[in-house]
C-alpha positions in Angstrom: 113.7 262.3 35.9 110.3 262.0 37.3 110.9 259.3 40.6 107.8 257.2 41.5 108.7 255.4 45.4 106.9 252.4 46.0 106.1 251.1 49.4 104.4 248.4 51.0 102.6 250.4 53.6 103.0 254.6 53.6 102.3 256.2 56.0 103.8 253.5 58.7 103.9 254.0 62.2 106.9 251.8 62.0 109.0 253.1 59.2 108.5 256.4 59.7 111.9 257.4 57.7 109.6 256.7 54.5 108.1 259.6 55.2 111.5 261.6 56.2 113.0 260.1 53.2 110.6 261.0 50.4 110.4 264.8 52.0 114.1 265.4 52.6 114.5 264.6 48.9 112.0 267.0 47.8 113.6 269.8 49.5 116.5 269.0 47.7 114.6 269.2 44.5 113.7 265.6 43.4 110.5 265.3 41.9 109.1 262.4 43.7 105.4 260.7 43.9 104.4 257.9 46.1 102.4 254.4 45.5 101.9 252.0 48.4 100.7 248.3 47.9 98.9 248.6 51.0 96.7 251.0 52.6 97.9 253.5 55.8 98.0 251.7 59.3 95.7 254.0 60.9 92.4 255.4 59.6 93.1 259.1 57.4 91.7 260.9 60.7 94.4 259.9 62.9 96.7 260.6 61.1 99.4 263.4 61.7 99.0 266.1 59.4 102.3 265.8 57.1 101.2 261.6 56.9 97.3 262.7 56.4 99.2 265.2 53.2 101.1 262.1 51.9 98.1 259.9 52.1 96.0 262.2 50.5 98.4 261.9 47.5 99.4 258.3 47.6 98.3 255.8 45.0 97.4 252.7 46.7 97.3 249.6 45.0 94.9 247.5 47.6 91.8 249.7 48.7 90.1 246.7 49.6 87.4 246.4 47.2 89.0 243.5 45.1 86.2 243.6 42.8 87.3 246.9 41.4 90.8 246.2 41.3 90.5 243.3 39.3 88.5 245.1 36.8 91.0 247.9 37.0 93.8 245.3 36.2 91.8 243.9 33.6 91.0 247.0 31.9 94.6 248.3 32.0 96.1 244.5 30.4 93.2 245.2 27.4 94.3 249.0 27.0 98.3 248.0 27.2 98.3 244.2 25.7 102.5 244.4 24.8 103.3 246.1 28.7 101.0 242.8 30.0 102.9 240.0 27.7 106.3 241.8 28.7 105.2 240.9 32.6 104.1 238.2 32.0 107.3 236.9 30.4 109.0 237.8 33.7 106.4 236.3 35.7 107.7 233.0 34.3 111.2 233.8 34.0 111.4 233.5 37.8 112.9 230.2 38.4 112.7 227.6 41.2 108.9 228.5 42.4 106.0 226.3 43.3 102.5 226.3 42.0 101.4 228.1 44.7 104.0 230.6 44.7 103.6 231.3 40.7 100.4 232.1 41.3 101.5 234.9 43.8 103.6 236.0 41.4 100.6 236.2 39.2 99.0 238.5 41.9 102.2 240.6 41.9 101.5 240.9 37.9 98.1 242.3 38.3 99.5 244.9 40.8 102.5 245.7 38.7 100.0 246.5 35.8 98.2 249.6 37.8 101.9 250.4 39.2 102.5 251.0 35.8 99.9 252.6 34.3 99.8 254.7 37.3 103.3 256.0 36.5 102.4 256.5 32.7 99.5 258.5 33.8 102.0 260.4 35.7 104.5 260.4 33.7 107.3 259.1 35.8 110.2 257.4 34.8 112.2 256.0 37.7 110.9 253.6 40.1 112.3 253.1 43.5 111.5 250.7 45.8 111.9 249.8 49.9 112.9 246.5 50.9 113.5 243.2 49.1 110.4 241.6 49.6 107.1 241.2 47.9 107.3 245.0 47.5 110.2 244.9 45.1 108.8 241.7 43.2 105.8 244.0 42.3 108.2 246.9 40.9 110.6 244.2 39.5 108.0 243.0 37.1 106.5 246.7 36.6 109.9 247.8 35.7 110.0 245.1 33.5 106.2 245.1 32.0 106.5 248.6 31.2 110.0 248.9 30.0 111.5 250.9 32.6 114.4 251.2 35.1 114.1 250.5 38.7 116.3 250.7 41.9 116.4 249.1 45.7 117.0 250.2 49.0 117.9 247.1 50.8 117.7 247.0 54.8 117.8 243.6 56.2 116.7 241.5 57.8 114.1 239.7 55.7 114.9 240.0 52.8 118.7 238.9 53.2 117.7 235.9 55.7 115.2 234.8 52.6 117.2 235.3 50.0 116.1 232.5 47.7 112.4 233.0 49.0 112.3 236.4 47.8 114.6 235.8 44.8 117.1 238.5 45.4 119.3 237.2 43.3 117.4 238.2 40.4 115.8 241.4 41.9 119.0 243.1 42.3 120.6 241.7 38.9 117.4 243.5 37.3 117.7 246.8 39.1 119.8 249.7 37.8 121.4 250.4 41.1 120.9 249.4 45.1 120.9 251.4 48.0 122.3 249.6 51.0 121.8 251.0 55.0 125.2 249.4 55.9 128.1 248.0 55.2 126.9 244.9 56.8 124.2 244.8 54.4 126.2 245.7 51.4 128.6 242.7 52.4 125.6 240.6 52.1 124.3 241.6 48.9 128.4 241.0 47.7 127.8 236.8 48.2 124.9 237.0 46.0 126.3 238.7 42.8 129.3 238.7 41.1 132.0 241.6 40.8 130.7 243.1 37.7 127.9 243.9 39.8 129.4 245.3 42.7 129.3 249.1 40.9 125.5 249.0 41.7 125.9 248.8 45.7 125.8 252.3 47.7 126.3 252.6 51.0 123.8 255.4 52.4 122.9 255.2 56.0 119.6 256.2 57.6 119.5 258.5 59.9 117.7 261.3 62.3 117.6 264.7 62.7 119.9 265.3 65.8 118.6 268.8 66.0 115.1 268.1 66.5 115.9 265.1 68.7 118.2 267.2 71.1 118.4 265.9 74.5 116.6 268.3 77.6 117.1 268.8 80.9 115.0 266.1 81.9 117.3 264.1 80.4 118.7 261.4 83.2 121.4 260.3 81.3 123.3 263.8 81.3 121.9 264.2 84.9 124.4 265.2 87.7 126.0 261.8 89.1 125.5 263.2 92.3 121.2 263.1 92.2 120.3 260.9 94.5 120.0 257.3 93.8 116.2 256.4 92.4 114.7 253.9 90.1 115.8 254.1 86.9 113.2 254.2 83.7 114.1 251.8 80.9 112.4 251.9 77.7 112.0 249.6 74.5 110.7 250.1 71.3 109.5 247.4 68.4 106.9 245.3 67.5 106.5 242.5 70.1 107.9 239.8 67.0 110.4 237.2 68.5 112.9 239.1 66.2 113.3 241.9 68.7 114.1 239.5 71.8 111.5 240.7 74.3 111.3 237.8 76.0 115.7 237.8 76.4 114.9 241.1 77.9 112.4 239.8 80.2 114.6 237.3 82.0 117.4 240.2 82.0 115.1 241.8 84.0 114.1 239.3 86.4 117.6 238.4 87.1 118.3 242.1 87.7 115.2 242.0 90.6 116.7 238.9 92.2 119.8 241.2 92.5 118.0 244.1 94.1 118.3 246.1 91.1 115.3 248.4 90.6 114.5 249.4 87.0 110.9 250.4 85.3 110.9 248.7 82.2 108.3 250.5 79.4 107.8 248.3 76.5 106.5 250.3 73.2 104.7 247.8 70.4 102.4 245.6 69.8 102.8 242.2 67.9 101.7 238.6 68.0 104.2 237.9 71.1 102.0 240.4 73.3 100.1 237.7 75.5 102.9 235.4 76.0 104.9 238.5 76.8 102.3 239.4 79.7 101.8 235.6 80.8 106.0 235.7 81.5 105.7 238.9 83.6 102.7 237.3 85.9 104.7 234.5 86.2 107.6 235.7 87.4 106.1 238.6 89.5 106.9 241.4 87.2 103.8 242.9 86.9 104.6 246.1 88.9 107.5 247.0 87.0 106.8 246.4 83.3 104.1 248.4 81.1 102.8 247.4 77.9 102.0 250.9 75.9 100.9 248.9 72.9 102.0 250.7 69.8 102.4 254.9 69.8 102.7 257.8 67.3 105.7 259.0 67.1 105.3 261.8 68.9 104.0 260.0 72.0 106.9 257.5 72.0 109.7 260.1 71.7 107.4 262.0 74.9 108.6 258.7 76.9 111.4 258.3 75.0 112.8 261.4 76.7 112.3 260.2 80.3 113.8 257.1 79.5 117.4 256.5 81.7 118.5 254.0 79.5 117.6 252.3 76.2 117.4 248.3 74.9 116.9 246.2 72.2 117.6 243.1 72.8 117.1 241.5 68.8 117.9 238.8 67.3 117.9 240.1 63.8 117.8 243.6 62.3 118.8 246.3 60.0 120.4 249.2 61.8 117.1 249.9 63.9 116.5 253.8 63.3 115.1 253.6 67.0 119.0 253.0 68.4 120.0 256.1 66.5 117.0 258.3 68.2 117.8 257.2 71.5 121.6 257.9 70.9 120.5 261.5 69.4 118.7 262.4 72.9 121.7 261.3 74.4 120.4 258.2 76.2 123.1 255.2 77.0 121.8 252.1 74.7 122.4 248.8 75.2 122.0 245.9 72.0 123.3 243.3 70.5 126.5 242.3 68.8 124.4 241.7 65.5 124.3 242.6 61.4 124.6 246.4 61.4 124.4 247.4 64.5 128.4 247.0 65.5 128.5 249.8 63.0 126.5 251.9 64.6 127.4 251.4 68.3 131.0 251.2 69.3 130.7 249.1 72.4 131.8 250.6 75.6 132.3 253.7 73.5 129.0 254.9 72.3 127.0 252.1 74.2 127.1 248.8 75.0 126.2 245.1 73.0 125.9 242.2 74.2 125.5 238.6 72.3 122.2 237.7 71.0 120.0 235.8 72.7 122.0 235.9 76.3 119.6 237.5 79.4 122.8 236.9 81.5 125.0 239.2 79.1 122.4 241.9 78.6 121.3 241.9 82.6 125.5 242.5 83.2 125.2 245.4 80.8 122.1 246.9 82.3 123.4 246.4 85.8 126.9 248.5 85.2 124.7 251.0 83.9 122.6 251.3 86.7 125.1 251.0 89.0 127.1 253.9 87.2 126.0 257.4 86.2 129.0 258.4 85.1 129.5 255.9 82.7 125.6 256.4 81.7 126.8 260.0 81.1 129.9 259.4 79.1 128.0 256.6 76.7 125.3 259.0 76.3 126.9 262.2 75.3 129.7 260.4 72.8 126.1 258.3 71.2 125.0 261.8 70.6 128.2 262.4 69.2 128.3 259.5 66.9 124.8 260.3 65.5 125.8 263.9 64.5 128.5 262.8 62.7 127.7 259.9 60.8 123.7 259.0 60.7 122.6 262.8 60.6 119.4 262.8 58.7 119.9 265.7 56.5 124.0 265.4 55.8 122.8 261.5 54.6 120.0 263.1 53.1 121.9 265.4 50.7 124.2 261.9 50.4 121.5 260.1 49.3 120.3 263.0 46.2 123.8 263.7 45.1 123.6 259.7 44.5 120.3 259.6 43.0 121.2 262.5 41.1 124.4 260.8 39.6 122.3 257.5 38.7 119.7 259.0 37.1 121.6 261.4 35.0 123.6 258.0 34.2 120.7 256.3 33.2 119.0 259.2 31.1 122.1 259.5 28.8 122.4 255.9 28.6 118.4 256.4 27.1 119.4 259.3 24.9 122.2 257.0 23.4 119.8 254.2 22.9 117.3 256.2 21.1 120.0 258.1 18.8 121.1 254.4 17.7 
């Protein structure tokens, strides 16, 4: 089968495992083609070369001249009347929505249309989609509009916090199977649905390549714990949302000065939070030992990734943050919070530490023993190495991931065949 992914944004500087999913597939001989709702988030010349190849290839759905697109919608609904009615039908099947939200759903219609026609013009057969959001409510009605299957990858944590906003519920009755990055999420998706639908869940962690991301010798946290005693460099990465608990992570860190403890703090992102962010570090005299990078490649925030001494995120909801498991891979001692996934991924005081959500006095404990301590720094960061290679190692999860596509898809084409023979 012919797989068509669909994506809200590709290429993201943020979900860069799109692109490490949809090429570590095609190695293993998946035919795959991408569509994205939205446009790339940089301009086409900034743009690595791998994510300036994928863009070059990409269907996207919004180009930003809506005056074309709506004749392209309206062209496509004249040229395939029975794929429009079919929509349309599941446009108002969705229960429980406002005026304002049916006509959304409308919108989501019009996209699903050139999704479709898109993949008949392709000829592709599957559709896969990212996320439980708007995304998957475009490739639930295109599934649906142009009579064809579709599957989920669910991450968390929108989508499951929302659940009756994004009508889950139905999404994931409609889909033929559902990826899920945890157990954590997969537990979630179990209160939705009942048993009979439990057979669609599969557990298939994300993950990073542990070879490529290989700590170095400039690595502090597999330093000698006899080097002299210095400033240590701590580093965060994620959009400054109140999700990610920056400002938690703030007030950690002014406690920590109040103690004497000494730490550069490097914040990676940007976001909406960004000015109060920098109005809390002039208050409280913090200026001279937090940096705002604004947001990076990739490339440039693994360069100060490497440097780092210790890692943090300090949110308040998440998937399992592919960020944690990079850190971990370079052998870098992280520090988190007790929260969804992330207990799954870090075995406090084993392969890091957590900390409650939400608690600056908790998390400025944790940073301090780690300071304080380069032995324990060393012993959290070799065994989160560890950890990554063994369980959320990109390509092992990878070939995970296409045996299980493999098996559903096969699954699904026989179950065609037998349709088409009755």
């Amino acid at each position: 089968m012919r797989v068509a992914y669909l994506l809200s944004r590709y290429p993201a500087i943020s979900h860069t495992f799109f692109l490490h999913e949809v090429l570590g597939l095609r190695v293993r001989g998946m035919h795959i083609e991408t569509a994205s709702i939205n446009p790339a988030d940089r301009p086409f010349d900034e743009l690595p070369q791998n994510e300036a190849v994928e863009a070059k290839n990409t269907y996207y759905i919004k180009t930003g001249n809506t005056a074309k697109m709506a004749l392209d919608v309206a062209t496509t609904i004249l040229h395939y009347p029975r794929a429009f009615f079919r929509g349309l039908k599941a446009t108002f099947s969705v229960k429980d929505v406002t005026v304002r939200q049916r006509f959304y759903w409308l919108l989501y219609l019009g996209e699903a249309m050139l999704v479709g026609r898109w993949m008949n013009e392709r000829a592709l057969n599957h559709l896969h989609v990212h996320f439980g959001g708007p995304v998957a409510s475009v490739g639930m009605l295109a599934a649906a509009a142009w009579n064809m299957p579709y599957s989920l990858t669910i991450h968390g944590p929108e989508e499951l916090l929302n659940v009756d906003t994004h009508h889950l519920r139905e999404k994931i009755e409609h889909a033929s199977f559902v990826f899920c990055i945890s157990d954590f999420c997969r537990s979630q998706l179990y209160q939705l649905t009942t048993p009979a639908e439990w057979g669609k869940f599969h557990v298939i962690r994300l993950g990073v390549d542990p070879v490529t991301l290989s700590p170095t010798s400039r690595s502090h946290s597999i330093s000698s714990v006899l080097a002299a005693p210095r400033t240590l460099d701590l580093v965060c990465t994620g959009r400054l949302v109140p999700e990610k608990g920056h400002r938690t992570l703030l007030e950690a860190v002014h406690q920590l000065r109040g103690r004497g403890v000494q730490l550069r703090v490097t914040l990676i992102g940007s976001g909406p939070e960004l000015t109060q962010l920098q109005s809390f570090v002039i208050a409280y005299d913090l200026a001279h030992v937090v940096t705002f990078t604004s947001a990076l490649s990739h490339p440039q925030t693994l360069g100060l990734l490497r440097k780092a001494d210790i890692f943090v995120l300090a949110s308040f909801a998440e998937g399992i943050p592919v960020a944690l498991m990079e850190a971990m891979s370079l052998g870098i001692p992280c520090v988190s919070t007790s929260i969804a996934g992330i207990p799954e991924l870090i075995h406090s005081g084993v392969d890091g530490l957590l900390v409650p959500p939400a608690n600056p006095h908790a998390l400025a404990g944790a940073l301090e023993s780690l300071v304080l301590d380069a032995d324990l720094r060393k012993r959290l960061g070799t065994s989160a190495r560890e950890r990554v290679i063994n369980h959320y190692n990109l390509p092992l999860n990878q070939e995970m991931l296409a045996q299980t596509f493999a098996t559903r898809l096969k699954k699904l084409s026989e179950q065609n065949n037998s349709r088409r023979q009755r």
